[in-house]
N, C-alpha and C positions, 0 to 999 in steps of 0.2 A: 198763635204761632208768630205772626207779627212780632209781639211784645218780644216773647223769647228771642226770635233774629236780633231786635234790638239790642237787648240784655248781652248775647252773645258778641255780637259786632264791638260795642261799647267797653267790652269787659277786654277785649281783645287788644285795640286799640289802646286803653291804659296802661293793661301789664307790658307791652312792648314797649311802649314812650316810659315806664319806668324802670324797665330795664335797661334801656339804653342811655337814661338819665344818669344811673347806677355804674352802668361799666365806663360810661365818661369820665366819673366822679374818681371811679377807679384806676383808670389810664393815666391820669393827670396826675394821683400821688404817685402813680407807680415812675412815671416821666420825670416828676422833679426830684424825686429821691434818686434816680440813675442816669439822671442827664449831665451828657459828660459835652465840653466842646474844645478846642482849640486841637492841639495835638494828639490830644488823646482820641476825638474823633476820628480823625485823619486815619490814624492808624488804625482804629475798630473799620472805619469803611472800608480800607484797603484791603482791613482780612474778610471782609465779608465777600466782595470781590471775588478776590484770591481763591476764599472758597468753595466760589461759583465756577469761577474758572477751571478749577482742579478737578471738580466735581466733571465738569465738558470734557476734560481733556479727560479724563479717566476712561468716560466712558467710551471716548473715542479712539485711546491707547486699546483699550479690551477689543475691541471692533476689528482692528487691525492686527493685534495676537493672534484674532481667532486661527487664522490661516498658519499663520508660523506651529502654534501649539498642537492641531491638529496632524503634525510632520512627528512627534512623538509620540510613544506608546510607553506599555508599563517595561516590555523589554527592549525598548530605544537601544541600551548596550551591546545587548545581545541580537539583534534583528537579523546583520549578516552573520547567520551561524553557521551556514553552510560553508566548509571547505573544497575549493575546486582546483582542482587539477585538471589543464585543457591541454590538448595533442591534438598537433593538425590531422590530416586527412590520413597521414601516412605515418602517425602512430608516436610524434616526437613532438616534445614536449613546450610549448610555447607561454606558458603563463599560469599564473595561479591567481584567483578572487577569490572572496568570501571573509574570514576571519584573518583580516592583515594586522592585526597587532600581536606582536612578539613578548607575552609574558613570561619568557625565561628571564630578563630583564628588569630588575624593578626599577621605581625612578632613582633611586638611592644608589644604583650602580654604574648610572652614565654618566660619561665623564661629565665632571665639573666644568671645564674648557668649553664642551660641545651647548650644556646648556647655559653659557654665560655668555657663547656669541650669540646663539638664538634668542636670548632675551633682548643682549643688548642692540640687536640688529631688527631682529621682528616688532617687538613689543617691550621698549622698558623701563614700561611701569605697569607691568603684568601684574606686580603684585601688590598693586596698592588701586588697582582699578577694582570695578562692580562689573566687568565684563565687556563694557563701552569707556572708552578712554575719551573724553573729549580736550582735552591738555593736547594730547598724542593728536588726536586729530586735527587740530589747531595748529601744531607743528608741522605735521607733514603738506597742509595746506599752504603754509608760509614759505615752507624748502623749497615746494612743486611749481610755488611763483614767483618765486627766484633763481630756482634753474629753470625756470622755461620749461617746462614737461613733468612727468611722474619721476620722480626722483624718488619721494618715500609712497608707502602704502600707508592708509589711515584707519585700518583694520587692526583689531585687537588680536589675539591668539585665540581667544575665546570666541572673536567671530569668526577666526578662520576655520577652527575644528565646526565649530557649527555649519562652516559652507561644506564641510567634508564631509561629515555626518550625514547630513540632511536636503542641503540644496546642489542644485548644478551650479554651472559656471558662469550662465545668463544675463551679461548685464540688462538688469532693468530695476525701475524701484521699487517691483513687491518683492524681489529677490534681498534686497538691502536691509528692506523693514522688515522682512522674515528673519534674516539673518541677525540684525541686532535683538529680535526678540527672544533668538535660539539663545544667542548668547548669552542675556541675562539669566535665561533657563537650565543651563547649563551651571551658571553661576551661583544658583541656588541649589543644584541637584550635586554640585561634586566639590570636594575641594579643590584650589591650586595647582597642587600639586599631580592630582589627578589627572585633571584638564593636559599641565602639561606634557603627561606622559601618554594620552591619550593622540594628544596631535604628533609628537617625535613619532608614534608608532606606525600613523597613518597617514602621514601626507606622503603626497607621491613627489617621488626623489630622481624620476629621470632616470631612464634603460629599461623602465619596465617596472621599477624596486616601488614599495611603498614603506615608508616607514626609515629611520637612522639607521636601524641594528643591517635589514638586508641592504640599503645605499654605500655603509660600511665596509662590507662583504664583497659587494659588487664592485665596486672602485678603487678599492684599496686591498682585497684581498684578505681580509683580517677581523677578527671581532672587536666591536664599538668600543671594549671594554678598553682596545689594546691602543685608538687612535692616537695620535701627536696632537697639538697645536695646532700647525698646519694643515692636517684631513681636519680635524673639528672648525677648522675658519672656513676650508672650502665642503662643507657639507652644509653648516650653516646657511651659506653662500646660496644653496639650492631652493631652498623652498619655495620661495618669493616667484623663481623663474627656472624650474628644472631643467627643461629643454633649453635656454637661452645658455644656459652655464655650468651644463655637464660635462665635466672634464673628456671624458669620451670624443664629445662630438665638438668642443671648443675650448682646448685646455688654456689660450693662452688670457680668451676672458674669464673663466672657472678662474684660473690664475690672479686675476684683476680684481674679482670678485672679494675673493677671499680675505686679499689684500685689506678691499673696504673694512669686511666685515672685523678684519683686526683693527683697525683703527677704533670703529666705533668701539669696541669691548674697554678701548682706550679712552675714549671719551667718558662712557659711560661709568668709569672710576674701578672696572674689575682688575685691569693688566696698566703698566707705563708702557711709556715710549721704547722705556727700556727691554723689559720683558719682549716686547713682538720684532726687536730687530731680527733675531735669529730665524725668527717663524718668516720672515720679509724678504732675507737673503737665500732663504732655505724651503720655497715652496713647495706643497704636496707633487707627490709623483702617484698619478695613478696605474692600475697594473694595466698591461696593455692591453686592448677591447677595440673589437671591430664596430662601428657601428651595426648594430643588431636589429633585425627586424623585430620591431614591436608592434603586434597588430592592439593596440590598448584600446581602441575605440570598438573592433569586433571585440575580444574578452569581455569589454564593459558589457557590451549588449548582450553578447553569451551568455554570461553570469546571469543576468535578468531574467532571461529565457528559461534557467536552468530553477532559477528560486520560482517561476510561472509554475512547474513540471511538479516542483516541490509541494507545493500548494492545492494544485488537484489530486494529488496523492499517488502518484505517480515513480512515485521514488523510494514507496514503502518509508520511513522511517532515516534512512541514513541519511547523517549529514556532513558524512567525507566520499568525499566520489570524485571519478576520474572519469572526464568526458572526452573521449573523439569528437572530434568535430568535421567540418566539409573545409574548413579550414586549409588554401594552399595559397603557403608562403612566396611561391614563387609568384603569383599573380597579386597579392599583396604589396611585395616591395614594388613592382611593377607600378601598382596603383597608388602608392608613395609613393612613389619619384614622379610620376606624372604629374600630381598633383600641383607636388613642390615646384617642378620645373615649370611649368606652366602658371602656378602664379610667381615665379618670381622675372619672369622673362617677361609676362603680359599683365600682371600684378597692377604696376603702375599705371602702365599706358590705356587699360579699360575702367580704372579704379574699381577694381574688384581683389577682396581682401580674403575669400570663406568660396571654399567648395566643400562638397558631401560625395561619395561614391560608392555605391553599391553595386558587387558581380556576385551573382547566384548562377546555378544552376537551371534547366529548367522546371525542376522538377519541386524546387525552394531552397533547397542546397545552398548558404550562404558560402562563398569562396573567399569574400576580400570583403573589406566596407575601411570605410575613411568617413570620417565621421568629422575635420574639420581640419585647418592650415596646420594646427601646431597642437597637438593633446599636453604639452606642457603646460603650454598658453590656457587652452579652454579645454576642461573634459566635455563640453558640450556638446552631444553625439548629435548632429547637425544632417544625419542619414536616418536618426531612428525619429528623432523629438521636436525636430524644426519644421512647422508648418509652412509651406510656400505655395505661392499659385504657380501651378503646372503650364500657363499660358495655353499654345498648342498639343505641347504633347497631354494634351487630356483628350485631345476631339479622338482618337483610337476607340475608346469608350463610345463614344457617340455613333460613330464610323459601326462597329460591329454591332449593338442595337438597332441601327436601321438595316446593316444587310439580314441579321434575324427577324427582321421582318417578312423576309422574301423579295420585298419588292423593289430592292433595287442588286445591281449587279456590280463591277467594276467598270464596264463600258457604258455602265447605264447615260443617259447624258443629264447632266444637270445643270443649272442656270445661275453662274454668278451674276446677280443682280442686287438693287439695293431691297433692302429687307428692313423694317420695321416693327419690335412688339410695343405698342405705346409711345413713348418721344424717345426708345433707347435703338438706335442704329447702329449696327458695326459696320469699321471699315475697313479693308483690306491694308495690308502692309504698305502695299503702293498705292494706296489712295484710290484705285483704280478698280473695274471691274470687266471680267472675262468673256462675261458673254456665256454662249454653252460651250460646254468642255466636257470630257469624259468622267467620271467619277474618280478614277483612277487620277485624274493631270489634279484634281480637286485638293487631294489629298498629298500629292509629292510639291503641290506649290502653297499649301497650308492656306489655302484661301477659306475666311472667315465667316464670310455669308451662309456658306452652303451648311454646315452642320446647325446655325441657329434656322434655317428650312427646314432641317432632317427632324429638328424636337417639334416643327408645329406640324408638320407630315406626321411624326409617329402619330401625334396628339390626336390630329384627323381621321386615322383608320380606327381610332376607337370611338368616333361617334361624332368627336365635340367640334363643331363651324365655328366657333370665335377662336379668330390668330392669336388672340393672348390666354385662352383658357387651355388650346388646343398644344399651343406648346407646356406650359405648367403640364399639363398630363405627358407629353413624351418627353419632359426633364426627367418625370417621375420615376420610368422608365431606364432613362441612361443612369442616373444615381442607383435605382435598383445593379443594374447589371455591374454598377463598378465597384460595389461594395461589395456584391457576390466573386470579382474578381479578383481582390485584394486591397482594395481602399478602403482601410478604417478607419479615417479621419472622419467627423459631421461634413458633411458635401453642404453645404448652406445652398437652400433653392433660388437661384437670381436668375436672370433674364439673360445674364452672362454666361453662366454655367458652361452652355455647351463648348464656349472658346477658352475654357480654362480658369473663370476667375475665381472659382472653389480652393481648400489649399488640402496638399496633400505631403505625404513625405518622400523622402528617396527610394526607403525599403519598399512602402508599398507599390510605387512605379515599379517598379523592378518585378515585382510579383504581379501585379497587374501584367504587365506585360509578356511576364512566362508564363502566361496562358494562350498568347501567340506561337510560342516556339515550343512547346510542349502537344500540340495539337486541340486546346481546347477545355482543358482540365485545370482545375484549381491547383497555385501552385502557394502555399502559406510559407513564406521562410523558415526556415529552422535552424537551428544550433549545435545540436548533438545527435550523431546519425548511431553510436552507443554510448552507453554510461556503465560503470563499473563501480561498486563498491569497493574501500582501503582495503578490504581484502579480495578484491577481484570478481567477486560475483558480477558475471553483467543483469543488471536489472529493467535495462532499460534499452529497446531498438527501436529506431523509426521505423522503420518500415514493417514489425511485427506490433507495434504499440499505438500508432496511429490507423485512420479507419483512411480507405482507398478517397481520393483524392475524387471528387465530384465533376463529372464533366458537364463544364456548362456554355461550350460552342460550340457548335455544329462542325463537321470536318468540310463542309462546303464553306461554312462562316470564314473560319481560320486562314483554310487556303487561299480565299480573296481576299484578307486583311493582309493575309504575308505577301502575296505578290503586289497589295497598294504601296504598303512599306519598305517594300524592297524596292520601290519605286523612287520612294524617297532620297534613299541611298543613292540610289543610282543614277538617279534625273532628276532629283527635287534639293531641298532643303538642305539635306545631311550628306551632300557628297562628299566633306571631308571624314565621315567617319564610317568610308567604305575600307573594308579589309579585303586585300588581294586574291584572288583565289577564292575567299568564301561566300557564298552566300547570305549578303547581311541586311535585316531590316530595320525602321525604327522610325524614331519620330523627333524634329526637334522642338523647342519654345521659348518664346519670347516675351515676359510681360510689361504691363503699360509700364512708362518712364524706366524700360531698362532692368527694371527692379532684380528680376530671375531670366536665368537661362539656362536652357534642359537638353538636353540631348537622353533618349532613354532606347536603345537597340538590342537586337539579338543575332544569335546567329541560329544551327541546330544545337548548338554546345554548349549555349552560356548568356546568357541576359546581363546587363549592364548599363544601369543608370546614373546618368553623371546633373550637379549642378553648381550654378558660379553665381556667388550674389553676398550680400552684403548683412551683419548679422541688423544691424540698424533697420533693414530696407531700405535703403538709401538707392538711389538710382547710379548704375553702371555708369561707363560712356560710349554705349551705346553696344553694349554687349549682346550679341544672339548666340542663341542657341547652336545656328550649324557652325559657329567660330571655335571659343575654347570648348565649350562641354565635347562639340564633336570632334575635337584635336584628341581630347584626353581621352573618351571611348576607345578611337585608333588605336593609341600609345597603348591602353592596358589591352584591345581588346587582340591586335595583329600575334604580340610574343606569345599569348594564352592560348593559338591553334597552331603554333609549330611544333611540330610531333606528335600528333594527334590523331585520332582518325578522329574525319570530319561527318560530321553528321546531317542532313539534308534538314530542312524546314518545313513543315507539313506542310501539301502543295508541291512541292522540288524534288520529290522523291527519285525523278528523275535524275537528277545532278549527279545521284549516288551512281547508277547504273553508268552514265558517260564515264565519269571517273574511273568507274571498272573497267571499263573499255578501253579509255585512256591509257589507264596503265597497263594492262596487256598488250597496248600495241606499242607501247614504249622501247626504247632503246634501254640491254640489261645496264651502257655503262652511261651516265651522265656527260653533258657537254662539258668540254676544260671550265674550270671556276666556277660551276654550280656545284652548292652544297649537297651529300649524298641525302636521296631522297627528293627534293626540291622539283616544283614543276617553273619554265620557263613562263615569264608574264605571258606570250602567245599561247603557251599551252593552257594554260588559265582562261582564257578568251577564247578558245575553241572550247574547252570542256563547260563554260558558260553559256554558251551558243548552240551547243547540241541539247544540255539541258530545256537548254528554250524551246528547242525544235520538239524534241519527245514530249515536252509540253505541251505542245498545241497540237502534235498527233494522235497522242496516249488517248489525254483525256481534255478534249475541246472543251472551251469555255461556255457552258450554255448560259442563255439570259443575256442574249443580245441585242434584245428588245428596248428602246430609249423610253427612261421614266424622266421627267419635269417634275422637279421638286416645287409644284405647282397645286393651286386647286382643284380642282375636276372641268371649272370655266374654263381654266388656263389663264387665270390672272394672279395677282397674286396679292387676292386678297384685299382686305381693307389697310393694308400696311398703309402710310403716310410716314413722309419725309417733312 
């Protein structure tokens, strides 16, 4: 065995040294027969490089597709197939989504004019690009630093229909690298030609219009096929900035625009100097149009709601249908112009540039929604799609989880003190700390300690002694209840949580909180209260089609959450967004450096959430919540209950009855200069005051008993500072 190991070992050891002897011998003809050097290397090393390089980037180009190409399917064209027809609350007709391109129009039939300013203004070298122009973009880079500002855009036509297509309005840089990948996509999947009859059909053109052919219609009264020179310079003129330069709402810059856009068709070698004098001297005249209420940011979300409905099968088969909506115009343009007036008066001097607004019903009924400063500017529904931290107005949440406990009350007493989970401490607004206070004063002064007491308190009645275990379990808790009340955002579990630094959206606030003024009951937004097939079948009712609405607060819960809220209003945070006469509750918020401010209230009649902030996060100058949000709540929320009957807030049930009373003992004819109907501020303050009174006679407040959001020792705990 020996010998053999030898034999083996030996025998091993030669065939290997003469193979390697071999491939040496071998390497060395193969080296001097293809050994290249001077230039010629240079070059072969550079492509090997190259290769390697390409090879990296390739992989890294795919890496980053993947997101973009995952935004198309096999029927990418056809996706929105649904046609909608929307009618507000009271059965008139406000907008139409779904399939916005006009193929009675081929591209072969619009004007030459129209498509020779849109090339030579948007894009042109549309036709000699791969979808990415970098020439073009290199141009508009050079113009934009020499005027000082955005002068050109450095987007292709192909990236622009891809942002139509597929992406929102968002700036950030996955939305960019999405967008140049749609493009190439696009690039490869259509011709030219296609592409550009694809975007004339469907970019939005300002009034509502999407598309040439209806912008056509709308402004000029007339079909595309019939326009001048002049409508083809000022439709052009649109795209870029529909709202900025809609002849409607600013003819004499639509005017200005158009002007440009004839120049460039000059530059770009399609018309002379000569040719556009007439079109220069002789500007478009649009036909005359009131500024219109466009709710475009509700339709958009409508529409979405509407293809959800479609999708669970809910709609049988049709894909032309005519929805009623909860849709009322009048509290819409209301919450327009608040908006607008409000940042253009306080805009500058808070440095706040983007609000969101949502008014429902209580019952989810969407009324109005503003989804952002300008729907020209950004389709970006900033009420449905923008995550924000709620600051304060989150601790409501927290607030009706511990009164579902039992064990605390509105009078109960509680301890602002310093509070510690680990090294993370909050601190009040003021720096300051209260002492005991009622739970009620707790919550109308938004002080911050007490609700992160309230998670490690719930935490503790289910067992667990460590202050940082015992809160994680009543986080667990408040995320439960908030999600069962309308938060569908991820609530992310922090130590913060309970003072707001989770993020949520508009709509859900608002539904969240119409489970306050509804009495307790889930309140899920909705969109279409019926729907109707092109030939009129209705197929579709909320209220026979949906399942009964889950109640998940107690009616003792609710009634102390509304009387802490209405605290608010009244003697806390949110006094600017008390409304006269009614009964109004809510919450405001603040977060760190500024960043968001909320204002989110009710009355019996109508929920509405307001916020002001910046799309960047960039921090305010020093914006709160009870400043604009709760100016603008006021403005939309005061017009939306004149003429009304008012409806009491679970808890205030009394209010109604005074009010009866009131007005039977009323004089038939009104004092000189009140409007008919109208009650006198005094009489508002009496019929508040007896409400109060039957308040506390009817049905006494039990649980007057003081709890210490304390240990069982009455210390508090192992907290450290």
């Amino acid at each position: 065995m020996l010998g053999f190991d030898a034999w083996l070992n030996d025998g091993l050891y030669t065939g290997g040294r003469s193979f390697g002897e071999a491939y040496g011998r071998f390497a060395e003809r193969i080296q001097r027969r293809f050994r290249v050097t001077g230039v010629t290397r240079l070059v072969l090393d550079l492509a090997s490089e190259g290769v390697t390089l390409g090879l990296a980037g390739g992989v890294v180009m795919l890496t980053l597709a993947q997101s973009a190409f995952n935004q198309t399917s096999e029927n990418w064209l056809k996706a929105p197939d649904l046609a909608v027809t929307f009618l507000d609350r009271y059965g008139t007709e406000v907008g139409r989504r779904g399939i916005k391109h006009d193929d009675s129009l081929r591209i072969d039939e619009f004007p030459d004019t129209l498509i020779k300013a849109l090339i030579s203004t948007e894009d042109r070298r549309f036709y000699e690009h791969w979808g990415i122009d970098p020439i073009g973009t290199l141009r508009a880079v050079t113009v934009n630093a020499r005027g000082g500002g955005h002068v050109q855009g450095g987007s292709s036509l192909s990236q622009q229909l891809a942002k139509n297509l597929f992406l929102s309005n968002e700036r950030s840089l996955e939305r960019k690298i999405n967008e140049a990948f749609l493009a190439l996509w696009l690039e490869f999947h259509l011709t030219k030609n296609e592409i550009l009859k694809l975007y004339l059909d469907r970019a939005y053109m300002g009034g509502g219009t999407f598309g040439a052919a209806a912008a056509a219609d709308y402004y000029f009264g007339k079909s595309l096929k019939d326009i001048t020179l002049p409508e083809a310079a000022m439709l052009a003129g649109l795209f870029k900035a529909p709202t900025k330069y809609a002849p409607h709402v600013n003819l004499p810059a639509a005017r200005a625009r158009a002007a440009d856009v004839l120049h460039n068709m000059v530059e770009a070698g399609y018309l002379t100097e000569g040719q556009i004098q007439s079109a220069l001297r002789n500007p478009a005249t649009p036909v005359t149009r009131s500024r219109d209420i466009s709710a475009d940011y509700y339709l958009d979300w409508a529409f979405n709601e509407i293809k959800k409905l479609a999708d669970e099968g809910k709609l049988k088969k049709e894909r032309v249908l005519v929805v009623k909506t909860p849709l009322d115009l009048s509290i819409q343009k209301r919450a327009d112009q608040a908006v607008e007036n409000v940042l253009r008066q306080f805009g500058d001097a808070f440095d706040v540039e983007q609000a969101a607004l949502v008014t429902m019903d209580p019952d989810g009924a969407v009324r109005a929604m503003v989804g952002g400063a300008d729907y020209g500017q950004s389709q970006f529904n900033r009420a449905t799609d923008a995550l924000r931290q709620p600051g304060s107005s989150f601790k409501p949440y927290v607030y009706a989880a511990a009164l579902a406990t039992g064990q605390w009350r509105p009078e109960s007493k509680v301890v602002d003190r310093p509070v510690c989970i680990g090294n993370w401490c909050p601190a009040n607004y003021g720096r300051s700390f209260a002492g005991t206070v009622p739970l009620w004063v707790a919550v109308a002064k938004s002080i911050n300690t007490i609700p992160v007491q309230f998670s490690i308190a719930m935490g503790k009645q289910l067992g667990e002694s460590h202050d940082a275990r015992a809160a994680k379990l009543g986080r667990a808790k408040i995320i439960t209840l908030a999600h069962k009340m309308g938060i569908t955002s991820n609530l992310v579990d922090s130590v913060s949580l309970p003072i707001g630094s989770a993020e949520v959206t508009v709509i859900d606030q608002a539904a969240g909180y119409a489970v306050f003024a509804n009495g307790g009951k889930r309140a899920k937004p909705y969109a279409a209260t019926e729907i109707r097939t092109g030939a009129g079948e209705v197929i579709y009712r909320h209220d026979a089609s949906e399942a009964p609405p889950e109640q998940l607060l107690s009616t003792r819960v609710v009634a102390d959450m509304n009387f802490m809220l209405n605290k608010v209003v009244d003697e806390g945070t949110g006094r600017k967004a008390a409304v006269e006469g009614v009964r109004t509750a809510g919450k405001s918020g603040t977060t760190n450096a500024y960043r968001d401010a909320w204002f989110v209230g009710y009355t019996g009649n109508l929920v509405t959430a307001v916020w002001y902030g910046n799309d960047d996060h960039s921090s305010t100058k020093n914006l709160t919540g009870g400043s604009l949000p709760a100016i603008t709540f006021h403005e939309v929320m005061a017009p939306a209950h004149q003429g009304i009957e008012l409806k009491p807030l679970p808890g205030f049930e009394s209010d109604k009855a005074a009010a009866r009373n009131a007005q039977a003992a009323a004089p038939t004819t009104p004092p000189p200069g009140a409007p008919a109907g109208a009650l006198s501020r005094r009489s508002f303050e009496v019929l508040g005051g007896l409400g109060q009174l039957f308040r506390s006679v009817d049905s006494p407040r039990p649980g007057r008993a003081a709890f210490n959001v304390l240990d069982r020792s009455g210390s508090a705990g192992n907290s450290s500072n």
